[in-house]
Biopython code that builds the backbone (N, CA, C, O; Angstrom):
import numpy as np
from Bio.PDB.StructureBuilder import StructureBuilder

atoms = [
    (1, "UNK", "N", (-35.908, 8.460, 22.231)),
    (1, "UNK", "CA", (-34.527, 8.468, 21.841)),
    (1, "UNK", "C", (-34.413, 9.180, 20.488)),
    (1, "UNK", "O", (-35.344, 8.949, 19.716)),
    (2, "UNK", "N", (-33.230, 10.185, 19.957)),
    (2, "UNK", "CA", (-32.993, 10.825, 19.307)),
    (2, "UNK", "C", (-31.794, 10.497, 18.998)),
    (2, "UNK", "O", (-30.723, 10.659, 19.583)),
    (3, "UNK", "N", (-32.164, 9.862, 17.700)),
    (3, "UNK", "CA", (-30.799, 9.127, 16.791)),
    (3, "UNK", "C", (-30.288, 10.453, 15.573)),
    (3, "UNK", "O", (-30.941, 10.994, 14.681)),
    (4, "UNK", "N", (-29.309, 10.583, 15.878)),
    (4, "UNK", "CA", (-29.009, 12.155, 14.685)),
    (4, "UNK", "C", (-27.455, 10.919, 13.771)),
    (4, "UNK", "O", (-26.692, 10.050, 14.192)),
    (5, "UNK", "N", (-27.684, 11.495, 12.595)),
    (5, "UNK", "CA", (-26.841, 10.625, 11.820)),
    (5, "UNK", "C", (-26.162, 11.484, 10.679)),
    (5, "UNK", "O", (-26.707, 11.710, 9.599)),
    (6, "UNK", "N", (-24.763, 11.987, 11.087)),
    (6, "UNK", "CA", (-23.964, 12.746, 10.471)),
    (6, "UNK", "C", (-23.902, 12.583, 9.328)),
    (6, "UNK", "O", (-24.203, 11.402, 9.157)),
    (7, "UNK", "N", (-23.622, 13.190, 8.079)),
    (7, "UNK", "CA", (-22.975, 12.763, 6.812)),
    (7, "UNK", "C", (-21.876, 12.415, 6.796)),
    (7, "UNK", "O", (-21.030, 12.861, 7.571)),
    (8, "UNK", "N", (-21.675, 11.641, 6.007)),
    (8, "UNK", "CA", (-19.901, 11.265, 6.138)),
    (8, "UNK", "C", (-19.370, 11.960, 4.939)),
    (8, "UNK", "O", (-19.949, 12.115, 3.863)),
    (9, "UNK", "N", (-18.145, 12.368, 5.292)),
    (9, "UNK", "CA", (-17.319, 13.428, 4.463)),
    (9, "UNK", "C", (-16.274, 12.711, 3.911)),
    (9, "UNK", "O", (-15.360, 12.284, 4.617)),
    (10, "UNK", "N", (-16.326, 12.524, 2.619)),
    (10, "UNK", "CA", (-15.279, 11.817, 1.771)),
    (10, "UNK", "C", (-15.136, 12.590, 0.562)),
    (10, "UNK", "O", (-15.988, 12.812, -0.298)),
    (11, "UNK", "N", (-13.680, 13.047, 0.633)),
    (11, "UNK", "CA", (-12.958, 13.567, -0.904)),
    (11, "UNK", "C", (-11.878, 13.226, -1.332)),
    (11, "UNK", "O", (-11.077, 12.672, -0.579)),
    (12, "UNK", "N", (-11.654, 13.414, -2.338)),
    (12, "UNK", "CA", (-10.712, 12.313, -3.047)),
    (12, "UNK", "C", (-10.330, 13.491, -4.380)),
    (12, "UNK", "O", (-11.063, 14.159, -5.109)),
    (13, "UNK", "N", (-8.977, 13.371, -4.286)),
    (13, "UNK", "CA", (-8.386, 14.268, -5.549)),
    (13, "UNK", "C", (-7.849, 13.441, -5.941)),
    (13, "UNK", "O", (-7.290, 12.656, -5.174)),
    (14, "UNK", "N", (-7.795, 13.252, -7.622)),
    (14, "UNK", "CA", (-6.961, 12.502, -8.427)),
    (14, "UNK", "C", (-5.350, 12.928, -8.179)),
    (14, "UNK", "O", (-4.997, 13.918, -7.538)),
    (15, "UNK", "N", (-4.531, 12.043, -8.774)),
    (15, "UNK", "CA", (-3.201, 11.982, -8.817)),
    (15, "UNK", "C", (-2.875, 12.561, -9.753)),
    (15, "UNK", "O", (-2.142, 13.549, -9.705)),
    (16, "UNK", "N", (-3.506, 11.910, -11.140)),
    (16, "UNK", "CA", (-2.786, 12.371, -12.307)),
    (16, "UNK", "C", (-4.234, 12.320, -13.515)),
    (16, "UNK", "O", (-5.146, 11.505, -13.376)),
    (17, "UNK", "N", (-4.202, 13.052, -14.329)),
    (17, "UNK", "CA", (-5.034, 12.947, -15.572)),
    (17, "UNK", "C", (-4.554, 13.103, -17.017)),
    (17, "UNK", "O", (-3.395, 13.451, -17.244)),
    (18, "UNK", "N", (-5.228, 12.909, -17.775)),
    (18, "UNK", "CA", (-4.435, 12.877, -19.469)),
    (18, "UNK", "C", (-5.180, 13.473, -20.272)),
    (18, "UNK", "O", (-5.912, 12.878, -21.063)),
    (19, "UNK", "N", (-5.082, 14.921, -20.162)),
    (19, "UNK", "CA", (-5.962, 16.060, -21.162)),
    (19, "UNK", "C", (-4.845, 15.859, -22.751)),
    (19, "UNK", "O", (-4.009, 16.591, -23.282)),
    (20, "UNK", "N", (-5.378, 14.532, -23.055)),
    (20, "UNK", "CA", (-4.641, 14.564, -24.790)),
    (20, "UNK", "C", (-5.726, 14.497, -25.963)),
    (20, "UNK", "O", (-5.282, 14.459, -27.110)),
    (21, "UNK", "N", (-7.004, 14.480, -25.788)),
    (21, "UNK", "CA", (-7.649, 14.599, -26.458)),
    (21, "UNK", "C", (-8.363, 13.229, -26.638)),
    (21, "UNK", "O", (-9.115, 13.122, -27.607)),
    (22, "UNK", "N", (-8.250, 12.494, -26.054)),
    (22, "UNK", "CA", (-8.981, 10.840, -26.505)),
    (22, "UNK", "C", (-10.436, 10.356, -26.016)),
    (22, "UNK", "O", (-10.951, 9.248, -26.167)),
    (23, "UNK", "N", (-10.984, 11.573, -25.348)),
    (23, "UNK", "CA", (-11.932, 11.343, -24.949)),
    (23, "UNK", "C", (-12.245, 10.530, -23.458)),
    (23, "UNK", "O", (-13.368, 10.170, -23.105)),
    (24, "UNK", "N", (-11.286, 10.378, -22.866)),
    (24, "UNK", "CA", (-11.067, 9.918, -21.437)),
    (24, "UNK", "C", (-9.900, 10.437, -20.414)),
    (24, "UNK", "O", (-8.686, 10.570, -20.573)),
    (25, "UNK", "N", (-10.716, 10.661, -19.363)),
    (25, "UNK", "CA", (-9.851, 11.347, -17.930)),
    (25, "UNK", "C", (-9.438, 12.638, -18.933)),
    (25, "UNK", "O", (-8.240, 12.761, -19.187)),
    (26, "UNK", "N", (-10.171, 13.382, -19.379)),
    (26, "UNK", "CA", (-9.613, 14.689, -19.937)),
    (26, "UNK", "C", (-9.583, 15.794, -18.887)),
    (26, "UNK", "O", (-8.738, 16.687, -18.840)),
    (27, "UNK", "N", (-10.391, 15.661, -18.226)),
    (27, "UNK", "CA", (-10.707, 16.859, -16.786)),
    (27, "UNK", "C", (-10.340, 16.287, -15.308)),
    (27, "UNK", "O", (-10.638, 15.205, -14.803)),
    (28, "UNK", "N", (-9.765, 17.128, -14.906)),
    (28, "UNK", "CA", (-9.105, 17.302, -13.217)),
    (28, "UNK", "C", (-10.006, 17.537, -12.243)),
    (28, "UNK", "O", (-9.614, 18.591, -11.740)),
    (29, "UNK", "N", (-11.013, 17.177, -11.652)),
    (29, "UNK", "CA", (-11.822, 17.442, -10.889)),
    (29, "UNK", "C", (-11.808, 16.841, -9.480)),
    (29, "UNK", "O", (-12.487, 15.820, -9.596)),
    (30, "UNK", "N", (-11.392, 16.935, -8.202)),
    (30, "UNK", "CA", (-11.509, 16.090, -7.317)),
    (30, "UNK", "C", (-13.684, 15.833, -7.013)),
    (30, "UNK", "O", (-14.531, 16.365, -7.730)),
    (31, "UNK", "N", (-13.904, 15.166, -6.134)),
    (31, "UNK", "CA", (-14.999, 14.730, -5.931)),
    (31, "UNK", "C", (-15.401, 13.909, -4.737)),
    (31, "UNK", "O", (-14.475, 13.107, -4.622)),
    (32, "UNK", "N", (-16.197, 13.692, -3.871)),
    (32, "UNK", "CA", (-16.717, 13.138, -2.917)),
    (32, "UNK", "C", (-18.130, 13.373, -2.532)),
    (32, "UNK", "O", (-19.072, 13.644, -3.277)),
    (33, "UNK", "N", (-18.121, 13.210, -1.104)),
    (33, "UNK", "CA", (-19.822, 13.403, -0.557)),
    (33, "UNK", "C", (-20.007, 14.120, 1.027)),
    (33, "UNK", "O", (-19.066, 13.905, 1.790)),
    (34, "UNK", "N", (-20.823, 14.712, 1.408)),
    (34, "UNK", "CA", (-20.952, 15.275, 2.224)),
    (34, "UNK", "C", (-20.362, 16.783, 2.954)),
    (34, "UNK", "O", (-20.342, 17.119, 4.138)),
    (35, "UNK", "N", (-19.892, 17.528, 1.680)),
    (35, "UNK", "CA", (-19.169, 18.602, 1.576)),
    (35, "UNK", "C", (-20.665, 19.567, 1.101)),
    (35, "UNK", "O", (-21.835, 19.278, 0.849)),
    (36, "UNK", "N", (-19.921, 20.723, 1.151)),
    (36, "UNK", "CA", (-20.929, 21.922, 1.089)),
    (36, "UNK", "C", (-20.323, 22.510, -0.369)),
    (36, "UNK", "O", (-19.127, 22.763, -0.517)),
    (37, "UNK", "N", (-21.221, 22.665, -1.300)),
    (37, "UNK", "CA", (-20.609, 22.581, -2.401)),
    (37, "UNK", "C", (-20.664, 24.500, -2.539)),
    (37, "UNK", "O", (-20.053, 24.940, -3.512)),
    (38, "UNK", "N", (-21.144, 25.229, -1.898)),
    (38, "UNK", "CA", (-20.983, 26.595, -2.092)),
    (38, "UNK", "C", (-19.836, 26.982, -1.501)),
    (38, "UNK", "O", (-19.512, 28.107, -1.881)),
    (39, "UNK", "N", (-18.723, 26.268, -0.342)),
    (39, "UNK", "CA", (-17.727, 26.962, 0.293)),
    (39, "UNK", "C", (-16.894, 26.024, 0.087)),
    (39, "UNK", "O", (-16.443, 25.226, 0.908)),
    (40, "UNK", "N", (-16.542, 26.172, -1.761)),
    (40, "UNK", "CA", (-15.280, 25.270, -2.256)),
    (40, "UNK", "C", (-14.222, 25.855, -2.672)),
    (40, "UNK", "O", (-14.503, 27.051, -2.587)),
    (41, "UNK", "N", (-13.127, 25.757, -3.090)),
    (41, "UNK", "CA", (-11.603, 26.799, -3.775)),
    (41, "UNK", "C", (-11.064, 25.746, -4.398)),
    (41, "UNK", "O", (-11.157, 24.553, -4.111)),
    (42, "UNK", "N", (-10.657, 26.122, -5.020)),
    (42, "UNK", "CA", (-9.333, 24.904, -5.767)),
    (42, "UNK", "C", (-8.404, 25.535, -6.659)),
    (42, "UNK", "O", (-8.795, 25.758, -7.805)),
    (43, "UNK", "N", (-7.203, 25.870, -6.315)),
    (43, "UNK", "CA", (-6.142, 26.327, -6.950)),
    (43, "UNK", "C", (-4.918, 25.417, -8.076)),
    (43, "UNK", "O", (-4.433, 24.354, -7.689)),
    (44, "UNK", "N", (-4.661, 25.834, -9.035)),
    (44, "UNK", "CA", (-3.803, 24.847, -9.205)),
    (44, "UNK", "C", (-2.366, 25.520, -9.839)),
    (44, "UNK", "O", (-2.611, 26.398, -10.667)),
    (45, "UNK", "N", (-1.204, 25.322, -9.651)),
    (45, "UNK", "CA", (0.031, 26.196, -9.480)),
    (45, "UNK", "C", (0.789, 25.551, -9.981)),
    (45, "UNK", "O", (0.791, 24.512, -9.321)),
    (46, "UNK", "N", (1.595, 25.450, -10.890)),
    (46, "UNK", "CA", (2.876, 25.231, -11.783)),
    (46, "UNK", "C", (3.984, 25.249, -10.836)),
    (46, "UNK", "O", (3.897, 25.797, -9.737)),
    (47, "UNK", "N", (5.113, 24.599, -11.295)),
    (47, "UNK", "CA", (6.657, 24.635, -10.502)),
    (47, "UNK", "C", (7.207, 26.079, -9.879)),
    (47, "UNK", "O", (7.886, 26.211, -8.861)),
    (48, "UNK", "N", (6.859, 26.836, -10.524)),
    (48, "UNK", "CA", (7.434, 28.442, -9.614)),
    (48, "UNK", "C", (6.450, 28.684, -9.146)),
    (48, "UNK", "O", (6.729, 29.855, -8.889)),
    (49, "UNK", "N", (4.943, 28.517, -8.598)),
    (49, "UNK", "CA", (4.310, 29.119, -8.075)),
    (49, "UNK", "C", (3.170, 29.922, -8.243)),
    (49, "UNK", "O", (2.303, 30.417, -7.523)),
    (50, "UNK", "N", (3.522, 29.876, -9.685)),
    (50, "UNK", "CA", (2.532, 30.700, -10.642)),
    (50, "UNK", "C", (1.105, 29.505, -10.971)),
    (50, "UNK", "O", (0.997, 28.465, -11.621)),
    (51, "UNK", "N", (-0.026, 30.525, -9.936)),
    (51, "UNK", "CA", (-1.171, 30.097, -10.027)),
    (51, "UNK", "C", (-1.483, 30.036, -11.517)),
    (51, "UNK", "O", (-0.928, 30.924, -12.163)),
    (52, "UNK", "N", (-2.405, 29.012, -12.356)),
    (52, "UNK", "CA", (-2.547, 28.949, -13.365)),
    (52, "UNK", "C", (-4.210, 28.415, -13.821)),
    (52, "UNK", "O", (-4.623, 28.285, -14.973)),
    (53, "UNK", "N", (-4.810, 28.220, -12.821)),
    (53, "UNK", "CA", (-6.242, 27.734, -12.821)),
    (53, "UNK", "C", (-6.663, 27.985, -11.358)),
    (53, "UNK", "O", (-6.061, 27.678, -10.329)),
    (54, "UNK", "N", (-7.796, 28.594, -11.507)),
    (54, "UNK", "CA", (-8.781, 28.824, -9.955)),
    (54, "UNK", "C", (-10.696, 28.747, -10.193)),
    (54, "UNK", "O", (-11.577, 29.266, -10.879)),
    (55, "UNK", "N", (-10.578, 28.073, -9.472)),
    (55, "UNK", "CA", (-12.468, 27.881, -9.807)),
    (55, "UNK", "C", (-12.887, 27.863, -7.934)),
    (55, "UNK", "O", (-12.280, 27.577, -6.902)),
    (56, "UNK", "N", (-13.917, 28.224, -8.207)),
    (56, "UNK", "CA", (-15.009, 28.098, -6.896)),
    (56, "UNK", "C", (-16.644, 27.273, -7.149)),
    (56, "UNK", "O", (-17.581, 27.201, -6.353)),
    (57, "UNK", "N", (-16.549, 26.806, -8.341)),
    (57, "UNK", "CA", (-17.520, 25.991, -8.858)),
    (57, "UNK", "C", (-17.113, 24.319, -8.878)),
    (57, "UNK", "O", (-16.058, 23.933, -9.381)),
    (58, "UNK", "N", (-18.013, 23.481, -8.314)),
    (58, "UNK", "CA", (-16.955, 22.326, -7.887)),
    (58, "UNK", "C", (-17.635, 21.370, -9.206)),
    (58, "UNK", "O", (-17.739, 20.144, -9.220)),
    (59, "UNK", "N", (-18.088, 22.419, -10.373)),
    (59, "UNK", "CA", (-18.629, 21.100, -11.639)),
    (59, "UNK", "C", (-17.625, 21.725, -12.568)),
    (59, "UNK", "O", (-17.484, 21.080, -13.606)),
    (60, "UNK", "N", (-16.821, 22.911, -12.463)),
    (60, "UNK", "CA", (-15.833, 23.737, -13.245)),
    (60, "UNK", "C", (-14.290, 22.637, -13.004)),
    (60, "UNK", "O", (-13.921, 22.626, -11.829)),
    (61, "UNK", "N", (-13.514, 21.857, -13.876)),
    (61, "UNK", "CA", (-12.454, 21.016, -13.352)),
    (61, "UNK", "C", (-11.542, 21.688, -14.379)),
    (61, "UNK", "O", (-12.008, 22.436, -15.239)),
    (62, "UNK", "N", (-10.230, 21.412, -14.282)),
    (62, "UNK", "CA", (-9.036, 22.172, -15.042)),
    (62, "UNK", "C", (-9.330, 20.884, -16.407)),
    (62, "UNK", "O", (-9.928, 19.815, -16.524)),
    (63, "UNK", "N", (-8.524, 21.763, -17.218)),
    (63, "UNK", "CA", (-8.743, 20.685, -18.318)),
    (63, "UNK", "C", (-7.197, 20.862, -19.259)),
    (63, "UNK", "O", (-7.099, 20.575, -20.452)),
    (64, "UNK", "N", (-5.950, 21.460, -18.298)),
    (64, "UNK", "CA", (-4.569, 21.005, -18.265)),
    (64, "UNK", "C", (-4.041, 22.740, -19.269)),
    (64, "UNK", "O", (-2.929, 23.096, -19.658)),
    (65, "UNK", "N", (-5.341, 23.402, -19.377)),
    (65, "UNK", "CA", (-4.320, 24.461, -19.712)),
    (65, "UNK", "C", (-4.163, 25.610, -19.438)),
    (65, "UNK", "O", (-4.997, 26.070, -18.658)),
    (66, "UNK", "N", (-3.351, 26.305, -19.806)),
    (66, "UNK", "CA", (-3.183, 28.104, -19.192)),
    (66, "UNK", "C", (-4.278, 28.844, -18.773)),
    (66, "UNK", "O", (-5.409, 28.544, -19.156)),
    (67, "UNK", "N", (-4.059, 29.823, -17.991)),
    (67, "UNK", "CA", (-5.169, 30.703, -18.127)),
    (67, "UNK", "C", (-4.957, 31.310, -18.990)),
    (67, "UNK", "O", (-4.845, 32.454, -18.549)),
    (68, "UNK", "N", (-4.697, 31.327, -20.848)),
    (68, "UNK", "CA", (-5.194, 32.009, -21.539)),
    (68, "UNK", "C", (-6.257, 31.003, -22.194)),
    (68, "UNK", "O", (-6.776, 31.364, -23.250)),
    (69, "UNK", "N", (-6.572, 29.925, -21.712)),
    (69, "UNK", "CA", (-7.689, 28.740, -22.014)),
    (69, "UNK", "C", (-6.958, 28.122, -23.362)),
    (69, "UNK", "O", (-7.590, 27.135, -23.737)),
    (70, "UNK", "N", (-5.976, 28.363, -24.088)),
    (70, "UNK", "CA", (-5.645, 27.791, -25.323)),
    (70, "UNK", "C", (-4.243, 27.192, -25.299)),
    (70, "UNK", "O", (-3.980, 26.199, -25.978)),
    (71, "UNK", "N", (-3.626, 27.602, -24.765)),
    (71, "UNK", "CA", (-2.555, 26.891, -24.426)),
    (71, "UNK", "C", (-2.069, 25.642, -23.490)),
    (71, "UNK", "O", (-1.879, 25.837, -22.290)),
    (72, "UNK", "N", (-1.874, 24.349, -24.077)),
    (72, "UNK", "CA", (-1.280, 23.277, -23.026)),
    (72, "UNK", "C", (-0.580, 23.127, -22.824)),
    (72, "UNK", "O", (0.280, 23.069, -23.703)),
    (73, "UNK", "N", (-0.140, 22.851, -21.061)),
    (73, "UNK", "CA", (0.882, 23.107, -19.931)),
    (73, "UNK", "C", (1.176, 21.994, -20.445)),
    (73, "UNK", "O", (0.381, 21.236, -21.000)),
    (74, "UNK", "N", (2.966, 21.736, -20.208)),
    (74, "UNK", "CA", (2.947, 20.550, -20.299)),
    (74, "UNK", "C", (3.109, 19.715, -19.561)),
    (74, "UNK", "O", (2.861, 19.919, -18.373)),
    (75, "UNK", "N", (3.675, 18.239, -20.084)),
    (75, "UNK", "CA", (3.654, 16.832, -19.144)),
    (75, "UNK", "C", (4.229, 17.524, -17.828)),
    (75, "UNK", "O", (5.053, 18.432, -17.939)),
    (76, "UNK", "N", (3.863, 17.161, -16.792)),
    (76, "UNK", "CA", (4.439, 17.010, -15.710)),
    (76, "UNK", "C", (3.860, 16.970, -14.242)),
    (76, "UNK", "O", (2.790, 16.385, -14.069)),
    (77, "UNK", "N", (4.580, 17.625, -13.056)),
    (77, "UNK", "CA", (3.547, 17.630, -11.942)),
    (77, "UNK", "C", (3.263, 18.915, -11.458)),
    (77, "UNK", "O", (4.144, 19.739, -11.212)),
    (78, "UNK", "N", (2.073, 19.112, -11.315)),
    (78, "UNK", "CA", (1.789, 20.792, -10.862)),
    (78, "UNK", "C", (0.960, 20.479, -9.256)),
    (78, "UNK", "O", (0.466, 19.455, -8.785)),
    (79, "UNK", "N", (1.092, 21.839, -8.750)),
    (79, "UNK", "CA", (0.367, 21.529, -7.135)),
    (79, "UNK", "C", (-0.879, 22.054, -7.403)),
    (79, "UNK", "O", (-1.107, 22.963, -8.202)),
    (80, "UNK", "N", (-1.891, 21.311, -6.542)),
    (80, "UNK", "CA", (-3.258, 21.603, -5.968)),
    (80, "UNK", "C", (-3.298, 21.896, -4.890)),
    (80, "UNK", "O", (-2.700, 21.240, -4.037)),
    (81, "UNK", "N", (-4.257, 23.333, -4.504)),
    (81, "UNK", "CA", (-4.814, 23.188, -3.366)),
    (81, "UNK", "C", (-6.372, 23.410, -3.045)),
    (81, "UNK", "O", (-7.075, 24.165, -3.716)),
    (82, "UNK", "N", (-6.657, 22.952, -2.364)),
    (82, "UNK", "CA", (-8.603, 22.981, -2.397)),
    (82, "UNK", "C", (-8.859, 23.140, -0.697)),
    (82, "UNK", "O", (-8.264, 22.691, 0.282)),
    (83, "UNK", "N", (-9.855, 23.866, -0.848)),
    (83, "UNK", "CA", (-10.281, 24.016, 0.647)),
    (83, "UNK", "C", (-11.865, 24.105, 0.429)),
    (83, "UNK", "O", (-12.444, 24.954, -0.248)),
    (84, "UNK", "N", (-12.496, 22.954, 1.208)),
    (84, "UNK", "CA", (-13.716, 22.984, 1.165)),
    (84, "UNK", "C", (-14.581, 22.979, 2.742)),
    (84, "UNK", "O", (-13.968, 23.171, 3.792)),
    (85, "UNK", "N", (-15.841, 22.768, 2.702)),
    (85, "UNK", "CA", (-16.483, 22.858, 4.087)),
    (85, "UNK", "C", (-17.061, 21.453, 3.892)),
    (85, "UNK", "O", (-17.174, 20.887, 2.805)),
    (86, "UNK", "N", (-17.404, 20.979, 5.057)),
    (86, "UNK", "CA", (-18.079, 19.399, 5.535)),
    (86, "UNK", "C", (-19.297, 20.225, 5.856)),
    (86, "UNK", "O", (-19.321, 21.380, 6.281)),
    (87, "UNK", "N", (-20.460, 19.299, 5.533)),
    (87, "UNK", "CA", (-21.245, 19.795, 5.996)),
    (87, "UNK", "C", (-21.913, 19.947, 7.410)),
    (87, "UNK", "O", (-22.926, 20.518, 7.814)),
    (88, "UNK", "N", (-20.786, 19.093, 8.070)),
    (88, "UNK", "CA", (-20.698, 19.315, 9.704)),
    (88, "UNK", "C", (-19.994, 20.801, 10.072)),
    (88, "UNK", "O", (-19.572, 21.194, 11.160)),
    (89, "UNK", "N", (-20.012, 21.248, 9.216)),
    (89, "UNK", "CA", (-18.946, 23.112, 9.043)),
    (89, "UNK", "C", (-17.842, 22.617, 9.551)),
    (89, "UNK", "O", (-17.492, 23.299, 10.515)),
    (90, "UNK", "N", (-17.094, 21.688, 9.326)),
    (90, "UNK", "CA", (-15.421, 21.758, 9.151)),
    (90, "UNK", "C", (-15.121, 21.860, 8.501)),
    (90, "UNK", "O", (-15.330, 21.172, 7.502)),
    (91, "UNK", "N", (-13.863, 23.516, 8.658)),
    (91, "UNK", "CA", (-13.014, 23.071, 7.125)),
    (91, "UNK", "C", (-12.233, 22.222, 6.963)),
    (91, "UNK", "O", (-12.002, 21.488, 7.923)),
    (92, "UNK", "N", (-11.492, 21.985, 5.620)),
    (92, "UNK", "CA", (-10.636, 20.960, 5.573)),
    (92, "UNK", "C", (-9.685, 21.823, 3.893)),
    (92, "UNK", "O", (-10.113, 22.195, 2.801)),
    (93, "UNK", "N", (-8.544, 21.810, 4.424)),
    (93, "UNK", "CA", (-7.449, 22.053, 3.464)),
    (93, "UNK", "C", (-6.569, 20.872, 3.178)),
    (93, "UNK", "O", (-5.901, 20.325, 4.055)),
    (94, "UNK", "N", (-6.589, 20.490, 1.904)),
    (94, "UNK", "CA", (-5.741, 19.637, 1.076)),
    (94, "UNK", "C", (-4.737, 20.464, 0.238)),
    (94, "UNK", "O", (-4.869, 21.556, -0.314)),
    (95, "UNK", "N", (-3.615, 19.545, 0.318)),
    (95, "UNK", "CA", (-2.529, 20.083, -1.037)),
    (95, "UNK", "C", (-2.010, 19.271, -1.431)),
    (95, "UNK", "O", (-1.787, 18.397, -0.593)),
    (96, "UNK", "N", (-1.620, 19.061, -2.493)),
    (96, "UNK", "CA", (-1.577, 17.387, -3.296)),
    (96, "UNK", "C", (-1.003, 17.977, -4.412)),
    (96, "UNK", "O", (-1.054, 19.169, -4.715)),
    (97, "UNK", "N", (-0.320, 16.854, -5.150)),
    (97, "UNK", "CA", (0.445, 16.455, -6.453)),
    (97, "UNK", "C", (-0.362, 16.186, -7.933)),
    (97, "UNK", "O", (-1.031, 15.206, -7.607)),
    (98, "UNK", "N", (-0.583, 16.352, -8.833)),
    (98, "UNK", "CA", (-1.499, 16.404, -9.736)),
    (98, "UNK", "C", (-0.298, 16.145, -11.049)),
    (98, "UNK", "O", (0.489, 17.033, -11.375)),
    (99, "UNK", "N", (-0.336, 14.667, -11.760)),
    (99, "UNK", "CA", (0.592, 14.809, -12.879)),
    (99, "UNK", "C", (-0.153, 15.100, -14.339)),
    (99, "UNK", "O", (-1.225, 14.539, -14.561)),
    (100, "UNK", "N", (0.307, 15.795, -15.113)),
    (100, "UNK", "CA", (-0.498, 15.771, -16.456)),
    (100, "UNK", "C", (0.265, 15.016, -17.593)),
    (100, "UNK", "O", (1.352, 15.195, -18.143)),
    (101, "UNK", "N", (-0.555, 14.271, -17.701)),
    (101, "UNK", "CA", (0.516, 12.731, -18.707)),
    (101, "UNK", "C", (-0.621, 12.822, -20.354)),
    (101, "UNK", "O", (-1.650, 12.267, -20.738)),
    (102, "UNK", "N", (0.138, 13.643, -20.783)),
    (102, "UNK", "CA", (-0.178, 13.864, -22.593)),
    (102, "UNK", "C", (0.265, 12.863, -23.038)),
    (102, "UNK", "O", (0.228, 12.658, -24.252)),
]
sb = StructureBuilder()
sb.init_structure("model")
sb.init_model(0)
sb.init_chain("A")
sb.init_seg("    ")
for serial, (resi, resn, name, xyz) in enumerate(atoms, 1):
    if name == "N":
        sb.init_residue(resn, " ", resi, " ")
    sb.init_atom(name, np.array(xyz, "f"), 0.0, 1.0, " ", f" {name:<3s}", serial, name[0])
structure = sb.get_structure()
């Protein structure tokens, strides 16, 4: 008998984080297990649409500001989207709500 035992695929994106400087929940990173960490995306987009953070590195997390890296967006809710692989090769696309509470 040939017992084969899948990974289980669990990810989880935060809701909201607080890049104010206090040394806690400063970075946006979703996270789980059984994903393929080379075929990851994660976008993150302001109220008009305007992409404003993109990584393909899943240890790279937003840390609430512009892409000119010096400027902070402010309080509010911006969209995520992430598309990653299971390591059963399913993809899986999420899009979710992300608040930034300074």
């Amino acid at each position: 008998m040939l017992v084969v035992i899948k990974p289980t695929f669990t990810f989880y994106i935060p809701n909201s984080f607080s890049p104010n400087n206090d040394g806690r929940n400063e970075m946006f990173l979703p996270y789980g297990t059984g994903w393929d960490t080379d075929n990851y995306s994660m976008r993150i987009y302001n109220r008009w649409g305007e992409m404003i953070f993109s990584t393909t590195d899943v240890n790279h997390g937003w840390d609430g500001r512009m892409p000119d890296g010096v400027t902070e967006v402010q309080q509010g809710v911006y969209s995520v989207k992430v598309w990653i692989k299971g390591l059963d090769g399913q993809d899986h696309e999420y899009i979710r709500a992300v608040h930034v509470i300074r």
